[in-house]
C-alpha positions as CSV (number, residue, x, y, z in Angstrom):
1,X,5.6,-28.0,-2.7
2,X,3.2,-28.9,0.4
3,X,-0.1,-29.0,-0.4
4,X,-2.5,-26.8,1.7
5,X,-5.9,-25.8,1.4
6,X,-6.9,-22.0,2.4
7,X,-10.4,-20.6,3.3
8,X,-11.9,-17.2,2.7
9,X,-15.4,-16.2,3.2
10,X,-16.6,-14.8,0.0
11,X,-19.9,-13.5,-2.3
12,X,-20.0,-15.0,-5.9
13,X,-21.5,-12.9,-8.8
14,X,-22.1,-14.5,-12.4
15,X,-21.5,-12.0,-15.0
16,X,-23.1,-12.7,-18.5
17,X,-23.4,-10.7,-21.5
18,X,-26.5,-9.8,-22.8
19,X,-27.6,-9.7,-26.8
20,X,-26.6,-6.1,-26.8
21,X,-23.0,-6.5,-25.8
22,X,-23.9,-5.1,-21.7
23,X,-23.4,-6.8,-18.6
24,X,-25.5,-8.6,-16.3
25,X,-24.5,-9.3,-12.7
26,X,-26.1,-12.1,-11.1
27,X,-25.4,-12.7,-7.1
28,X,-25.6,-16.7,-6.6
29,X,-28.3,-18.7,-5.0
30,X,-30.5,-15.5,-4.6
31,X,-29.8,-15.9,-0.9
32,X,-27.7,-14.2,1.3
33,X,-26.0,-17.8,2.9
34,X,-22.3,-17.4,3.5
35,X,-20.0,-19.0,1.1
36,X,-16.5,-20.6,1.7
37,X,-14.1,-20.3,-1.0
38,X,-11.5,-23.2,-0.8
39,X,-8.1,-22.3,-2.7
40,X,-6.1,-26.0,-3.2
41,X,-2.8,-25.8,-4.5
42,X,-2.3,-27.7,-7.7
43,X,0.9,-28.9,-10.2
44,X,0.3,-25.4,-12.5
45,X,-1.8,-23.3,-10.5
46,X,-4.7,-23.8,-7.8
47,X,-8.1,-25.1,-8.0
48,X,-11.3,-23.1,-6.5
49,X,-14.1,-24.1,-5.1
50,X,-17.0,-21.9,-3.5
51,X,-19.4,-23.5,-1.1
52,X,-22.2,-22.9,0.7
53,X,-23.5,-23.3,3.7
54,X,-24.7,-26.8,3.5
55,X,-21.6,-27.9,2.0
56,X,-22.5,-27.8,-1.1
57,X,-20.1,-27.0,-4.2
58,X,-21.2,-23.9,-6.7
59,X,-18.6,-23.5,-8.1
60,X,-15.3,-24.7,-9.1
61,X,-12.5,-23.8,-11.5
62,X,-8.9,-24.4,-12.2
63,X,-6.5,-20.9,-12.5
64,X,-3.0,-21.1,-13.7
65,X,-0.9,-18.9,-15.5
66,X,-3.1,-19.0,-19.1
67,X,-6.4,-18.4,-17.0
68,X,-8.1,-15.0,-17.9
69,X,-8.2,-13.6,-14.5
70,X,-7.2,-10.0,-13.1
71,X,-8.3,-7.9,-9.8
72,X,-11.3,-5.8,-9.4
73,X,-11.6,-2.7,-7.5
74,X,-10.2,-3.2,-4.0
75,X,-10.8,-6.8,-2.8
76,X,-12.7,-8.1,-5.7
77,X,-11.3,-11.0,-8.1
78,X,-12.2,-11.6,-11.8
79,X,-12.5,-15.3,-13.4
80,X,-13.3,-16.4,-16.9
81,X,-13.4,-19.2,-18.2
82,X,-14.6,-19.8,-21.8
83,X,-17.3,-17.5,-22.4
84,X,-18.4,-17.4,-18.6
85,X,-17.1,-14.9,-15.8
86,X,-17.4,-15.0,-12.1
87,X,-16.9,-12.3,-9.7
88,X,-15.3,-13.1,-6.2
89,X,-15.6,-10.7,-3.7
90,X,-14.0,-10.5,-0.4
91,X,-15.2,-9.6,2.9
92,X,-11.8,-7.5,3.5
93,X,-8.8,-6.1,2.3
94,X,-6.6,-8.2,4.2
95,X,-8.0,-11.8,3.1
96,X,-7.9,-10.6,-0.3
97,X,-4.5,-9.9,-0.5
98,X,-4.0,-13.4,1.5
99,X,-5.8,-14.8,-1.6
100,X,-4.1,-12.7,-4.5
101,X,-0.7,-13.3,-3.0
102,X,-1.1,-17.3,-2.6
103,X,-2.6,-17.4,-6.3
104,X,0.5,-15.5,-7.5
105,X,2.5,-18.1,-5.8
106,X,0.3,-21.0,-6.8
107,X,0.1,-19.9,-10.6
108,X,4.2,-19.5,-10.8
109,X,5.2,-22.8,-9.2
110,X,5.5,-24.4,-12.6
111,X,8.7,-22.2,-13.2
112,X,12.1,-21.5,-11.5
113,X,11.4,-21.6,-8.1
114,X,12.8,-18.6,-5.9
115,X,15.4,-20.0,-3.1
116,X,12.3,-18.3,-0.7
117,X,9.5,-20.4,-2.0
118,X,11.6,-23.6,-2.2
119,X,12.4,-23.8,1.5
120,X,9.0,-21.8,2.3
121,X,5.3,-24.0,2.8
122,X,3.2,-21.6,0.7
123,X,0.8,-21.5,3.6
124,X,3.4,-20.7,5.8
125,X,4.4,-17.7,4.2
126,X,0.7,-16.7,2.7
127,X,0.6,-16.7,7.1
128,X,3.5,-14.5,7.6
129,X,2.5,-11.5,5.0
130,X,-1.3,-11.3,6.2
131,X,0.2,-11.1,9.9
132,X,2.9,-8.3,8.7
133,X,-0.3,-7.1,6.4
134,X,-2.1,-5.9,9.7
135,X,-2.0,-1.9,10.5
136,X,-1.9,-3.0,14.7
137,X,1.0,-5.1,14.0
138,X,2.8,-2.6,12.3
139,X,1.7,0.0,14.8
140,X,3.5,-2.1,17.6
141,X,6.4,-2.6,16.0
142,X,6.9,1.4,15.6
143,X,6.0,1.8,18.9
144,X,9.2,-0.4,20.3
145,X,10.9,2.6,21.4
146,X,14.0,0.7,21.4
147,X,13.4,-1.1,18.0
148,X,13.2,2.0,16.0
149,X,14.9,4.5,17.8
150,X,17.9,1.9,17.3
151,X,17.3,1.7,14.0
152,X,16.9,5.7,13.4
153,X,20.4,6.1,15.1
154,X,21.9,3.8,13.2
155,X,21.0,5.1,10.2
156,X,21.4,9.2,11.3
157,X,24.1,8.2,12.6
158,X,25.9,7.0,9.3
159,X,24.4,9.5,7.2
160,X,27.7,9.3,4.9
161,X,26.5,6.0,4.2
162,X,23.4,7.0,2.9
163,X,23.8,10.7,1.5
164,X,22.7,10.8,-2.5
165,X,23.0,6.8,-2.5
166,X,20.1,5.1,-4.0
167,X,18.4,3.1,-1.1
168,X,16.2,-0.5,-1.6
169,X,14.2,-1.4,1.2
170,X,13.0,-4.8,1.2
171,X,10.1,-5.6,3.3
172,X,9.5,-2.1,4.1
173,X,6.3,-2.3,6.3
174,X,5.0,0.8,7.3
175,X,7.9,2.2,5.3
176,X,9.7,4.0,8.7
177,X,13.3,2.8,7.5
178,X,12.3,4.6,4.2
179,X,11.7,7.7,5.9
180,X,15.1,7.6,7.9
181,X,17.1,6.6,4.8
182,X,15.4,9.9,3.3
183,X,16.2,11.9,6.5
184,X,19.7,10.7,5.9
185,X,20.1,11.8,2.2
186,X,19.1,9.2,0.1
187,X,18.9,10.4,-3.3
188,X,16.2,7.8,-3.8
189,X,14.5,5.1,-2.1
190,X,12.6,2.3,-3.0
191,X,10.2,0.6,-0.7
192,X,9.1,-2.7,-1.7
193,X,6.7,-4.6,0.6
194,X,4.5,-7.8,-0.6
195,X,2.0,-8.1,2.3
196,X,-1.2,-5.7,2.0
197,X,0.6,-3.1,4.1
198,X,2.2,-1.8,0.4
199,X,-1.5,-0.1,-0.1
200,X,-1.0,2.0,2.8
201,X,2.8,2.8,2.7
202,X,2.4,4.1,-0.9
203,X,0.0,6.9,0.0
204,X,3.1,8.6,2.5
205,X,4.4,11.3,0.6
206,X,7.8,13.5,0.5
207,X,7.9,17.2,0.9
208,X,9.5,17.2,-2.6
209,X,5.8,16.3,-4.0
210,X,4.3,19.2,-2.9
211,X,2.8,21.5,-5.6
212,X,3.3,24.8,-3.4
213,X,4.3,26.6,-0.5
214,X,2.6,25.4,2.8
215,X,0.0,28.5,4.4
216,X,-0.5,28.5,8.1
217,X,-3.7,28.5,10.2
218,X,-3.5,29.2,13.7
219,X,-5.3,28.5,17.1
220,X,-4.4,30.3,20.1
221,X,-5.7,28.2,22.7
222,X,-5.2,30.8,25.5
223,X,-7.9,32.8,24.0
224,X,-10.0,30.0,22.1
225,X,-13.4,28.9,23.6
226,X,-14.3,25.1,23.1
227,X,-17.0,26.3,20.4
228,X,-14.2,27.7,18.2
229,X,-12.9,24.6,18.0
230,X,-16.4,22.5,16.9
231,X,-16.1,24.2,13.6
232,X,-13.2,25.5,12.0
233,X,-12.9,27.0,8.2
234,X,-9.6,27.0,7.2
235,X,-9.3,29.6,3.2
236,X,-6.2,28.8,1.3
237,X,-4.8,30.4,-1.5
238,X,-2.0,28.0,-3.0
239,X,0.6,29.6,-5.7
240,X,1.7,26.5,-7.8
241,X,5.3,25.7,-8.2
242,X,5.3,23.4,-11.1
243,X,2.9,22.2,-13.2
244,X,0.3,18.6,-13.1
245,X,-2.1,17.3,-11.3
246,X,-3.4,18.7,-7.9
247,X,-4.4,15.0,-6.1
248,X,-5.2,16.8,-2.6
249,X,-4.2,18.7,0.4
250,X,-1.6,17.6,3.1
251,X,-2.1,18.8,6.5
252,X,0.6,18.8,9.8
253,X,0.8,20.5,12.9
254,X,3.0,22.9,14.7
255,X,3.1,23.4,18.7
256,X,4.5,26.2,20.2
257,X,4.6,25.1,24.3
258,X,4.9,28.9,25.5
259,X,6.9,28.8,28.9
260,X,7.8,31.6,31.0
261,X,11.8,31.0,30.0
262,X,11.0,29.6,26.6
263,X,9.5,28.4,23.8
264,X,9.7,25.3,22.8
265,X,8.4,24.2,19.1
266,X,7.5,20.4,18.2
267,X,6.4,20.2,14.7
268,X,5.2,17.5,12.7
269,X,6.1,18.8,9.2
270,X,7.0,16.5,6.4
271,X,10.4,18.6,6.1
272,X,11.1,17.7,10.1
273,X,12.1,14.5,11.5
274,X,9.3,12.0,11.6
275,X,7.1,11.5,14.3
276,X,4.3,8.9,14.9
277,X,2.0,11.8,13.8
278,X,3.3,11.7,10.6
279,X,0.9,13.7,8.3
280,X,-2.3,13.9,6.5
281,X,-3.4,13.6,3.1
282,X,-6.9,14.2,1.8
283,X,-7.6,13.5,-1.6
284,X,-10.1,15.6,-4.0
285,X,-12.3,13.5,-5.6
286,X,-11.1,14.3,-9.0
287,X,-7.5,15.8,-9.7
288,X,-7.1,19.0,-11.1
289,X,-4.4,20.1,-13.5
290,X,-2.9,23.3,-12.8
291,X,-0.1,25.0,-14.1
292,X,2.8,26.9,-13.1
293,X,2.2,30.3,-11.6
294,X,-2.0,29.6,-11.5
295,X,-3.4,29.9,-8.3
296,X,-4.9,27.2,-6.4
297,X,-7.7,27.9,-3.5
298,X,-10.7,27.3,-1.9
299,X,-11.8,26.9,1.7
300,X,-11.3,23.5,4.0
301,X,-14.5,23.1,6.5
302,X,-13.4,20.9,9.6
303,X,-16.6,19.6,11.6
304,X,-16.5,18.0,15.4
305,X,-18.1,14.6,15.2
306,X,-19.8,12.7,17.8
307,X,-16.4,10.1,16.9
308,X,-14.3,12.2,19.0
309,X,-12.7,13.4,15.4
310,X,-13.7,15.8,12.8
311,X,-15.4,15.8,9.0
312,X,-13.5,17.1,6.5
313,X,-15.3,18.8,3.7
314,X,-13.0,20.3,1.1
315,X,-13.5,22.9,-1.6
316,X,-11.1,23.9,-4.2
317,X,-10.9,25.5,-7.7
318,X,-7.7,26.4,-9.9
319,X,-8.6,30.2,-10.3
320,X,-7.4,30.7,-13.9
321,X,-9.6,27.9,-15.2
322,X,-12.6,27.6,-13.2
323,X,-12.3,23.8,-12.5
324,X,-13.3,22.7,-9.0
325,X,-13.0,19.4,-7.3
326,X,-13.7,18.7,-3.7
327,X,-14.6,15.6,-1.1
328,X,-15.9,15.0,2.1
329,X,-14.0,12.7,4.1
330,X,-14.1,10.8,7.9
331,X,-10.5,11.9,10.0
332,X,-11.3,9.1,12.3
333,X,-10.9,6.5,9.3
334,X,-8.1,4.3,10.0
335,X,-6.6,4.9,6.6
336,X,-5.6,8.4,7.7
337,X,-5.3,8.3,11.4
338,X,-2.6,5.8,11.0
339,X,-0.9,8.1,8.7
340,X,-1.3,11.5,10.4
């Protein structure tokens, strides 16, 4: 196995237990210097070591597989060792994953070795999933017209290959070739992608998740002044179909291009072909459980922004039961806008 040294800028918390069994969370140095965490690959594992800013070492550590370790919250990383625990946390999503994926790799070298990592340098590949791990990378590739039309063609165009087969995806990326294998009739697919990019391709959904009928809202921008469009409340009244947990709304869009021949429709409905629109999914802060036949409504409050986007608040309340839920959330955040 080469040996290579990574770097991450980091913030290092002690944790220690008080007397009566709590938590206390100590940031290090009580300074705000930057830290560099240096992740050295060893014989069993890797060995940390967090510096700071005038090169000196604050701490240091061995992790291998029988280390007491495990991920925090988003882009946070949990060490302890004895009856001491440190906190590392990143300064992004991406260089966490770089991290997690390389200590993964690091802390299985001591046992069969995949014919990937044997002919792979570990910082090599920890390289090639942070670059595939990037949304602007993925949006490129899906905007090769001739890339994925290709690839849509080839797999509409073979449907018979695909119709109630089960479908593995491996290195699915945004998870487009997922979406054409289920526009083809996959039965099921499974999307399996190791770079950071998994976080963002499991939050795409299928029609066959939705909890109810769709209800419309419409604009008629022929009569519509620019004010009706700064705020918009949107009621819905949502029959459920099946019973569980109510996670959110989805949103899409129809257009209706009114000509004086004809009308033509482009929609970007989960139950029409994709389109780099795809579509939106809000989450409620807290799910609601609802069951068959309840009713499910409330009012969704669109905003204009000075971000050239909108603020979404949303209100909602299963009617039989009186539980609401709700959230106020940023349309211009990446994590949806890629995913619209």
């Amino acid at each position: 196995m080469a040996t290579s040294v990574q770097e991450h800028s980091v913030s290092l918390v002690f944790v220690k237990e008080d007397q009566k069994g709590g938590f206390q969370f100590c940031n290090s140095l009580e300074s705000q210097q930057p830290l560099k965490l240096e992740v050295k690959a060893e014989e069993e594992g890797a060995e940390l070591r967090v510096i700071d800013g005038n090169g000196v070492c604050v701490f240091k550590c061995s992790v291998n597989r029988e280390t007491e370790s495990c991920r925090v919250g988003k882009q946070a990383f949990l060490i302890t060792v004895g009856f001491s625990s440190v906190l590392l946390q990143f300064k992004s999503l991406n260089e966490f994953f770089t991290f997690y994926n390389s200590l993964k790799i690091f802390k299985g070298s001591n046992k069969a070795r995949s014919a990937f990592s044997q002919r792979t340098e570990d910082a090599s590949a920890a390289q090639y999933f942070q670059f595939y791990g990037c949304l602007s990378q993925q949006q490129n590739m899906m905007q090769d017209y001739i890339r994925t039309a290709t690839y849509q063609r080839a797999i509409l165009q073979n449907h018979v290959d695909f119709n109630d087969k089960v479908v593995l995806d491996v290195g699915c990326g945004s998870g487009i070739l997922s979406f054409f294998a289920v526009q083809a009739g996959a039965r099921k697919v499974y999307a399996v992608e190791a770079s950071s990019m998994s976080k963002y391709a499991e939050d795409t959904f299928d029609v066959v998740i939705l909890m109810a009928r769709s209800v419309k809202y419409t604009v008629n921008f022929l009569e519509a002044k620019e004010d009706d469009l700064h705020r918009m409340e949107i009621p819905f009244v949502f029959r459920i179909l099946q019973s569980g947990l109510v996670h959110g709304l989805a949103f899409w869009f129809d257009v209706a291009f009114v000509g004086s021949q004809k009308t033509v429709w482009l929609s970007t409905s989960p139950a029409e072909p994709l389109t780099h629109w795809y579509q939106v999914r809000c989450l409620l802060q807290t799910p609601l459980f609802a069951k068959e036949g309840e009713t499910f409504s409330g009012k969704v409050l669109l905003v204009a922004n000075k971000r050239q986007s909108y603020d979404i608040h949303i209100m909602a309340m299963v009617d039989q039961t009186g539980f609401k839920s709700g959230n106020l959330l940023d349309l211009k955040n990446p994590f949806f806008s890629f995913y619209e």
